[in-house]
C-alpha positions as CSV (number, residue, x, y, z in Angstrom):
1,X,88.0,79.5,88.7
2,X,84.8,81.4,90.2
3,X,85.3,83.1,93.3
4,X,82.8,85.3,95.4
5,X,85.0,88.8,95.5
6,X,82.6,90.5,98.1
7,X,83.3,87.7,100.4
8,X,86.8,87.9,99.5
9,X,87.6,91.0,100.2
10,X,85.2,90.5,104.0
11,X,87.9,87.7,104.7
12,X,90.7,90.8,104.3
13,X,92.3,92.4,107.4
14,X,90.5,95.4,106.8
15,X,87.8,98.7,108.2
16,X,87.2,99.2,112.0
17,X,87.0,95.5,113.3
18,X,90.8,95.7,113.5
19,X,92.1,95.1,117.1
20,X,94.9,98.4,116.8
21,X,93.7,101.0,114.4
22,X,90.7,101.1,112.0
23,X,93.6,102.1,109.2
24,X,96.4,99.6,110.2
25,X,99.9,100.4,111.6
26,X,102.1,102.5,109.4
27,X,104.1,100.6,106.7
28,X,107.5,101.0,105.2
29,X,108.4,99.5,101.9
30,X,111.7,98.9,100.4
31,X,113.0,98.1,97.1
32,X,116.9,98.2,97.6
33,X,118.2,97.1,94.0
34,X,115.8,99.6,92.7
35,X,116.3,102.7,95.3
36,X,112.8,103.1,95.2
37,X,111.0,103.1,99.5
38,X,107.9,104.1,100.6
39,X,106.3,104.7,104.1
40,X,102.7,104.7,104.2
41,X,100.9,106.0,107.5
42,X,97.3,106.3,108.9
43,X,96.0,110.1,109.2
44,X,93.4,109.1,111.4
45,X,92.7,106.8,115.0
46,X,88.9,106.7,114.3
47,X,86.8,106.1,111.5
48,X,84.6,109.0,110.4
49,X,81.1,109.5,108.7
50,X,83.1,109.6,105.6
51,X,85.7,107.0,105.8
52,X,85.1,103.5,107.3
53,X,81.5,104.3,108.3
54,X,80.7,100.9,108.3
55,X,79.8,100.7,104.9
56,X,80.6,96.1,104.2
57,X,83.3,96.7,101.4
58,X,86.2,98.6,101.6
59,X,85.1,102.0,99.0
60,X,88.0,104.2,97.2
61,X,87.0,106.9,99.9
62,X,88.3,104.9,102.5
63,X,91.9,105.5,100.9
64,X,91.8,109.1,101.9
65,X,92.5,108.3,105.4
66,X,96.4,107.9,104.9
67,X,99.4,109.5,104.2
68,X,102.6,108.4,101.9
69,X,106.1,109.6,101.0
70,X,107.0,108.0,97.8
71,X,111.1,108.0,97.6
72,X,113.6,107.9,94.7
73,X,117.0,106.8,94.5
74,X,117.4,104.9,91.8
75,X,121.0,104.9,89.6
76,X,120.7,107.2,87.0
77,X,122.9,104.9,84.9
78,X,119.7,102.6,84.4
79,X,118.0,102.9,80.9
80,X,115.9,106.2,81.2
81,X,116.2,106.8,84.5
82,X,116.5,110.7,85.3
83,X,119.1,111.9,87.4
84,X,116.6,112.8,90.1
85,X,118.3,111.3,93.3
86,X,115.9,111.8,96.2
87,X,113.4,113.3,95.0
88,X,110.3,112.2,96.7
89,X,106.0,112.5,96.3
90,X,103.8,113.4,99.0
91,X,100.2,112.5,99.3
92,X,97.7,112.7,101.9
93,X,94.2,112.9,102.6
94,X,94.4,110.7,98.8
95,X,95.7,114.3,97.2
96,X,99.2,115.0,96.1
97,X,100.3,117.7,97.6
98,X,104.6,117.6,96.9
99,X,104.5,116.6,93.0
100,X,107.1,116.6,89.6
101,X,106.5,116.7,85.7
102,X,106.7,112.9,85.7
103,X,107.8,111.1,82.8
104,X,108.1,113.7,80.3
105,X,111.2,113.7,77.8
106,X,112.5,110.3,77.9
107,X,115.9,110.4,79.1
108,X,118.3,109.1,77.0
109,X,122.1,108.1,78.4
110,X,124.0,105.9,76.8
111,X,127.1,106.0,78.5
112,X,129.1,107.7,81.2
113,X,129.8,110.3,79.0
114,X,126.3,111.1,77.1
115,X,124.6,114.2,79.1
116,X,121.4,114.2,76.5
117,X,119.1,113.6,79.5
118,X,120.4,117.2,81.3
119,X,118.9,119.3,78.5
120,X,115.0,119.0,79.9
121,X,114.7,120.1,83.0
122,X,112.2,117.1,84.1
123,X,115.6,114.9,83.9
124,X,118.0,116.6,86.1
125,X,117.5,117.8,89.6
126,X,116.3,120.8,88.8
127,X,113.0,119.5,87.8
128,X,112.9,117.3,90.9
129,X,112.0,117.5,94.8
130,X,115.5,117.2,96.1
131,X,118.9,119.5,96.5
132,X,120.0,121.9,93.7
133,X,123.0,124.1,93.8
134,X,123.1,127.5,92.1
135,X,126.5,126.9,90.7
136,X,125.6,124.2,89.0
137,X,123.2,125.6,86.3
138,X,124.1,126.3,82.4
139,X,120.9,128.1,81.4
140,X,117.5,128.2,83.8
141,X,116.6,124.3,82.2
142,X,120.3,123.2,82.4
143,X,121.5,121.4,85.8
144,X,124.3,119.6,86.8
145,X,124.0,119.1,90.5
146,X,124.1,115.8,90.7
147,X,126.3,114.0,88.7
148,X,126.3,111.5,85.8
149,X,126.6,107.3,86.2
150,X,126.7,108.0,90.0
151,X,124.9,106.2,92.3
152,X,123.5,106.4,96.0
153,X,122.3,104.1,99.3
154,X,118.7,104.3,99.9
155,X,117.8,101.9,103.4
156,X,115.5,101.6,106.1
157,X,117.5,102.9,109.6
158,X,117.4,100.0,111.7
159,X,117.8,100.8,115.3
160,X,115.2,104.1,115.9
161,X,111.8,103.7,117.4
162,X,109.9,106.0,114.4
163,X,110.0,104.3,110.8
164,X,112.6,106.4,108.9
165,X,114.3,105.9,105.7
166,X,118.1,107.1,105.0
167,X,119.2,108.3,101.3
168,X,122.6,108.8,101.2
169,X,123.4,110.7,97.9
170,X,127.0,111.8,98.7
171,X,128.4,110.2,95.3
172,X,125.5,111.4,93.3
173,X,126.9,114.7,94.6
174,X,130.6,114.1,94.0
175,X,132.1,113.0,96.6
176,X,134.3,110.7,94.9
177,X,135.7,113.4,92.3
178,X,138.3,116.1,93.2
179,X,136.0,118.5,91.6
180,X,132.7,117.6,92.7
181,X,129.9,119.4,94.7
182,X,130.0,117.6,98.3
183,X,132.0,115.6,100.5
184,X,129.0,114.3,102.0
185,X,124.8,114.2,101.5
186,X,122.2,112.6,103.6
187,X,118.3,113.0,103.2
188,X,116.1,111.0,106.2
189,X,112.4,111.0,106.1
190,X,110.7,109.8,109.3
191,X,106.9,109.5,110.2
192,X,105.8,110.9,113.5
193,X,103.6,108.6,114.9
194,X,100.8,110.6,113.1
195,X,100.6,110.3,109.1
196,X,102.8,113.3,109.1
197,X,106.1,113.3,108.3
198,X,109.7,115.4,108.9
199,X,112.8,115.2,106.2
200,X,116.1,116.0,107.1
201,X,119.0,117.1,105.1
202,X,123.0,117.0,105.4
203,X,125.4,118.1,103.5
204,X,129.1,118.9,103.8
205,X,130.7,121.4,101.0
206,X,133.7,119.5,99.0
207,X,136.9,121.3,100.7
208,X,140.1,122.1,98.3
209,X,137.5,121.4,95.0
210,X,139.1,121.2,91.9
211,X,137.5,123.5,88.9
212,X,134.6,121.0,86.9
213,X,134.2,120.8,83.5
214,X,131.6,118.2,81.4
215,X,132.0,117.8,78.1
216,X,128.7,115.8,76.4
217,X,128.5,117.9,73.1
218,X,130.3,114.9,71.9
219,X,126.6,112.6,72.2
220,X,124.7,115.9,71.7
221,X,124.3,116.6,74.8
222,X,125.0,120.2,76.7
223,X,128.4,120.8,78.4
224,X,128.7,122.3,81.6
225,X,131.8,125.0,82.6
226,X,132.0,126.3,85.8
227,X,134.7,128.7,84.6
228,X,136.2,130.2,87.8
229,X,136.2,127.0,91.4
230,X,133.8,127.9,93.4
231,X,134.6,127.2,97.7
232,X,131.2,128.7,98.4
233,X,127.9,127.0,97.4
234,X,124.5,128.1,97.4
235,X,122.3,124.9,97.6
236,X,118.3,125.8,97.4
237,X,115.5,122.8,98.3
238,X,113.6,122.3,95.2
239,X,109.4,121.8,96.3
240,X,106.5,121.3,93.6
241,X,103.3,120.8,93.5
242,X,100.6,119.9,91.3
243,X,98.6,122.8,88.3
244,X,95.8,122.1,86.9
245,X,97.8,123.6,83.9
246,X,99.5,120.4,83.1
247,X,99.1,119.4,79.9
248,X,98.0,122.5,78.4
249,X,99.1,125.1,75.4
250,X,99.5,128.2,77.4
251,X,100.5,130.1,74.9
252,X,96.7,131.4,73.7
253,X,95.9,131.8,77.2
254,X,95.5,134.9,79.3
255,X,97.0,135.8,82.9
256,X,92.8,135.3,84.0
257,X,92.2,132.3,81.6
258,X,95.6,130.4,83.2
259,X,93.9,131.4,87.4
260,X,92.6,128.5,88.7
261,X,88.7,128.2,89.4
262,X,86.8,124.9,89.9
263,X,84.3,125.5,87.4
264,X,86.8,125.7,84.9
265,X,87.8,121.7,85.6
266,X,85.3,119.9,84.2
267,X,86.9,116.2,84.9
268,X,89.9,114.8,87.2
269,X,91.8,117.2,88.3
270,X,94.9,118.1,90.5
271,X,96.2,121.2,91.8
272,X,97.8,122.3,94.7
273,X,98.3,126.6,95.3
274,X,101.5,127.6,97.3
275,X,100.7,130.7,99.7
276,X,104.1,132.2,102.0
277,X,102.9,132.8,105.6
278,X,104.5,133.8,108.8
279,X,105.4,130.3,109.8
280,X,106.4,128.5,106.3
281,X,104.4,127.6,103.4
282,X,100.5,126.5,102.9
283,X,99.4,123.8,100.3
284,X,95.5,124.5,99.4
285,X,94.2,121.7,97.0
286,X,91.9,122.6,94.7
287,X,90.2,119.5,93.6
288,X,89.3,116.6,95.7
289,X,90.4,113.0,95.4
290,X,87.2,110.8,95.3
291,X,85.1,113.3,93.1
292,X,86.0,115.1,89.9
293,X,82.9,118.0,91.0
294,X,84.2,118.5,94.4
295,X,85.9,121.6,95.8
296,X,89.6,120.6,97.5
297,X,89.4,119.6,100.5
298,X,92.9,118.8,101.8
299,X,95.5,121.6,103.3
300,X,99.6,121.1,104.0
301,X,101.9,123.0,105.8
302,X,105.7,122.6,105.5
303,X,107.5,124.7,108.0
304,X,111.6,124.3,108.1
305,X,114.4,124.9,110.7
306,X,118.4,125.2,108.8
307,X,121.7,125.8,110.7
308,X,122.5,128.5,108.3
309,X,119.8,131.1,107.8
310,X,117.3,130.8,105.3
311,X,113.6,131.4,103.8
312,X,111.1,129.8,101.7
313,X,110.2,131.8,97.8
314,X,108.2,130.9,95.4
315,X,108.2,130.8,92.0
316,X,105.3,130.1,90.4
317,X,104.2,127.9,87.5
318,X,107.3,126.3,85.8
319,X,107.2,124.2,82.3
320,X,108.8,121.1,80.5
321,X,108.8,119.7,77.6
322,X,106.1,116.7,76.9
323,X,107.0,113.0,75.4
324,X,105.9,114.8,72.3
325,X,108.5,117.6,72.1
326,X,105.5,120.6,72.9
327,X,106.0,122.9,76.2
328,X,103.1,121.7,78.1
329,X,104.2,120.3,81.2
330,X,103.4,122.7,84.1
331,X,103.7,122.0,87.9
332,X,103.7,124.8,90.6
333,X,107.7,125.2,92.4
334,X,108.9,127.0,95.5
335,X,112.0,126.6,97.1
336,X,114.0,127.1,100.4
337,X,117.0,129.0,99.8
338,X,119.3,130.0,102.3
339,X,120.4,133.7,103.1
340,X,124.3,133.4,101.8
341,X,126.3,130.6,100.2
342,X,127.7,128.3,102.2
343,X,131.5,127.0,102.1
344,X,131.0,124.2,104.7
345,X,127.5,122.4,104.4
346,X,124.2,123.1,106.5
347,X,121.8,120.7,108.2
348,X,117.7,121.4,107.6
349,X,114.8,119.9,108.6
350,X,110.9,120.3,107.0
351,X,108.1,118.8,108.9
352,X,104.9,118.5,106.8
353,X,101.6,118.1,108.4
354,X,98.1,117.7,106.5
355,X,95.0,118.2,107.3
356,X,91.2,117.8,106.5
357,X,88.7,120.9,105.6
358,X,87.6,122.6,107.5
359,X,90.2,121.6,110.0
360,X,93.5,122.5,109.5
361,X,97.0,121.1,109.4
362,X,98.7,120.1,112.7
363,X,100.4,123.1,114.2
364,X,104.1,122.2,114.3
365,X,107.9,122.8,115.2
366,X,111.4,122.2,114.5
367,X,114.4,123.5,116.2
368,X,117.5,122.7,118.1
369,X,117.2,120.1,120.9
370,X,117.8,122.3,125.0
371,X,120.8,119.9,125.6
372,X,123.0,118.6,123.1
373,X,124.6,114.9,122.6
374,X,128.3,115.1,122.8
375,X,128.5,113.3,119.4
376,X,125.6,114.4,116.6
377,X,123.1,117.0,116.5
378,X,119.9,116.6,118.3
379,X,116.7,118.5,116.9
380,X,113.1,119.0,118.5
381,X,110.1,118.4,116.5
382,X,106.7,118.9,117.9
383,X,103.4,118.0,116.0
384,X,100.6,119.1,117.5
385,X,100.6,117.8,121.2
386,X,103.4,114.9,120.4
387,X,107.4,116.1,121.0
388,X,110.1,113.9,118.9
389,X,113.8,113.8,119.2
390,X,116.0,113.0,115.9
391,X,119.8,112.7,116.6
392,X,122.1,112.8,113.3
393,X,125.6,112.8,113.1
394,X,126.9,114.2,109.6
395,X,129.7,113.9,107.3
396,X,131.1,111.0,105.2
397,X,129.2,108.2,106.9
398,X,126.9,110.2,108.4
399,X,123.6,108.6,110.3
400,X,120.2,109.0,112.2
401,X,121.1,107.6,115.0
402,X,118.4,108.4,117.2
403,X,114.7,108.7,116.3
404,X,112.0,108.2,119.3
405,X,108.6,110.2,120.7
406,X,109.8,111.8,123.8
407,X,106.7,113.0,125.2
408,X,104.2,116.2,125.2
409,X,105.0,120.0,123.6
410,X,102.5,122.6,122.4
411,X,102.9,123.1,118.6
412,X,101.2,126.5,118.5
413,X,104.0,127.6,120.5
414,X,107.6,127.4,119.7
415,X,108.8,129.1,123.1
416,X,106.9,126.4,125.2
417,X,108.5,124.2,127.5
418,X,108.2,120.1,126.5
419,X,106.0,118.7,129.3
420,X,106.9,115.3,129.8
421,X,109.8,113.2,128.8
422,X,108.9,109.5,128.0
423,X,110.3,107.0,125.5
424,X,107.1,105.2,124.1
425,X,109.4,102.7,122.2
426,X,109.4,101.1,118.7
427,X,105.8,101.6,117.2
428,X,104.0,99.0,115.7
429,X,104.5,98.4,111.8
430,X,105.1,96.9,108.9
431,X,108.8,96.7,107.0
432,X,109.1,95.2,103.6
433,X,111.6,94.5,101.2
């Protein structure tokens, strides 16, 4: 059958004739069975002279005018699957800027019993954007955070006025075992009305925990010892993002030869440098997304709030092992790791803003809400001019139970008083399952 595409893809809901926003409400995707969501948001309220200029057909530029968080919670029991419980992607302005090695050593698991896939470091949750405990290593690859043939609840909260997402990991975490990590774990990710997002985390240490041992030398795999029970945890947040590096034999190369420079790219590339400043951590892409011979031209900011005191570090270029068995897997980690174990749990929330060259991210804030509910914890998270109130109760069965745009704030300043107070409702969107 013939069909005229061009006139096809005029027909689509699509580009600046749209009655709302030229980019379309913000979307959330979900994929339950699998544990895989996504929420998918507009970065901009008007078209630019670079994106939806009026050109007829929609052009792969015009993709650069939205954000996404890409979410995983899949069981790890499933053929292959890495035990990588909420780990997550983030992209905007069409660059990623929060990354992973990606499907590097096939993971193998056979049974409930075979720990094969915790050798490589891209198949446990050290390798992965999500929650890793100290404790928990073997060797500086080894990890056994989460647990094996354990799975969690990814969902769409229902009953919030943002679009939010609830991963609740507290079996992948060992809840269910006298000698496992935590009684409780909860990961939310919520867009603010603005392409940019905030992720909060709970967790609740196991109390009374039992000394755990693994044995998977039996399938070939590594055991795990803890040797003496630890009451006290210290629980970093893994972060990474793109190198250039990836893919390469770095083991011919000098310290100057391995620095990135554009010149030096001479096709696709993606990489994303990590700079520590007085507020959190900046994300400075070096490559573009619609051109392989154009400079970066996307910036990110993640600043974080935690109960118990804590700091962002960064590590610097970390490796895995390819499909192929060769050490040339590189990607770019930092972390946020608190001052002092913990021997009851911690709540922490990361807002991440991006922004457009030469303008910069959103300036933003999270803290502690003035007045507190009499049930949950109430934070305050400014973006810019917008203020945002999240309300989350933790524990076993722990929840968002509140997530709404309250009114204005000043995001340059963390001291400043929230002008108004105004509930704008449930924003317009799509949810999909």
């Amino acid at each position: 059958v013939k069909h005229d595409w061009d006139q096809k893809v005029l027909e689509c809901d699509w580009g600046q004739d749209r009655d709302f926003r030229p980019f379309g409400p913000a979307k959330v995707s979900l994929y339950p069975e699998m544990g895989y969501a996504m929420i998918r948001a507009p970065l901009l309220e008007n078209c630019t002279d670079w994106i939806c200029d009026g050109s007829a057909l929609p052009r792969l530029a015009d993709a650069k005018g939205y954000s996404m968080v890409a979410i995983q919670g899949r069981p790890n029991e499933f053929p292959h699957a890495e035990v990588d419980f909420a780990t997550f992607k983030w992209t905007a302005f069409g660059v990623q800027m929060i990354s992973e090695h990606g499907y590097g050593t096939i993971a193998t698991g056979v049974g409930e019993w075979d720990f094969r896939r915790f050798t490589e470091i891209d198949n446990n949750a050290a390798g992965h954007n999500t929650l890793v405990i100290n404790e928990a290593f073997v060797d500086d690859k080894i990890n056994f955070s989460q647990l094996h043939y354990r799975k969690g609840v990814t969902e769409v909260v229902a009953g919030v006025d943002l679009h939010c997402v609830k991963l609740d990991g507290s079996d992948v975490y060992g809840s269910g075992r006298t000698n496992g990590w935590f009684d409780s774990m909860q990961r939310y990710f919520c867009e603010l009305a603005t392409g940019q997002y905030v992720m909060v985390d709970s967790f609740q240490v196991k109390q009374g925990r039992e000394l755990l041992q693994l044995y998977g030398s039996l399938y070939g795999g590594p055991d795990y010892d803890e040797g003496t029970v630890h009451s006290e945890l210290t629980v970093d947040e893994y972060f990474h993002t793109p190198s250039w590096l990836d893919g390469k034999d770095l083991s011919t190369m000098t310290a100057e030869e391995k620095t990135f420079s554009r010149d030096k790219v001479s096709n696709k590339c993606q990489h994303v440098d990590v700079e520590l400043d007085a507020d959190g951590v900046a994300l400075i892409s070096g490559c573009a997304f619609t051109s392989a011979s154009l400079d970066g031209d996307t910036t990110g900011k993640i600043v974080a709030w935690s109960r118990e005191p804590g700091s962002f570090v960064v590590d610097g270029l970390v490796t895995a092992t390819s499909t192929w068995g060769s050490p040339t897997m590189h990607i770019n980690r930092f972390r946020y790791t608190p001052a002092a174990p913990t021997g009851t749990g911690d709540l922490r929330a990361f807002v991440m803003t991006a922004g457009m060259k030469p303008d910069v991210p959103p300036p933003a804030w999270v803290k502690p809400c003035a007045a507190q509910p009499s049930t949950g914890t109430c934070l305050s998270v400014c973006v810019a001019s917008r203020y945002f109130e999240l309300v989350v109760t933790e524990g076993a069965g722990g929840d968002l139970v509140s997530a709404v745009e309250m009114g204005q704030c000043d995001g340059e300043n963390l001291a400043a008083e929230v002008l108004t107070t105004t509930t704008t409702g449930a924003p317009a969107g799509e949810t999909s399952f």
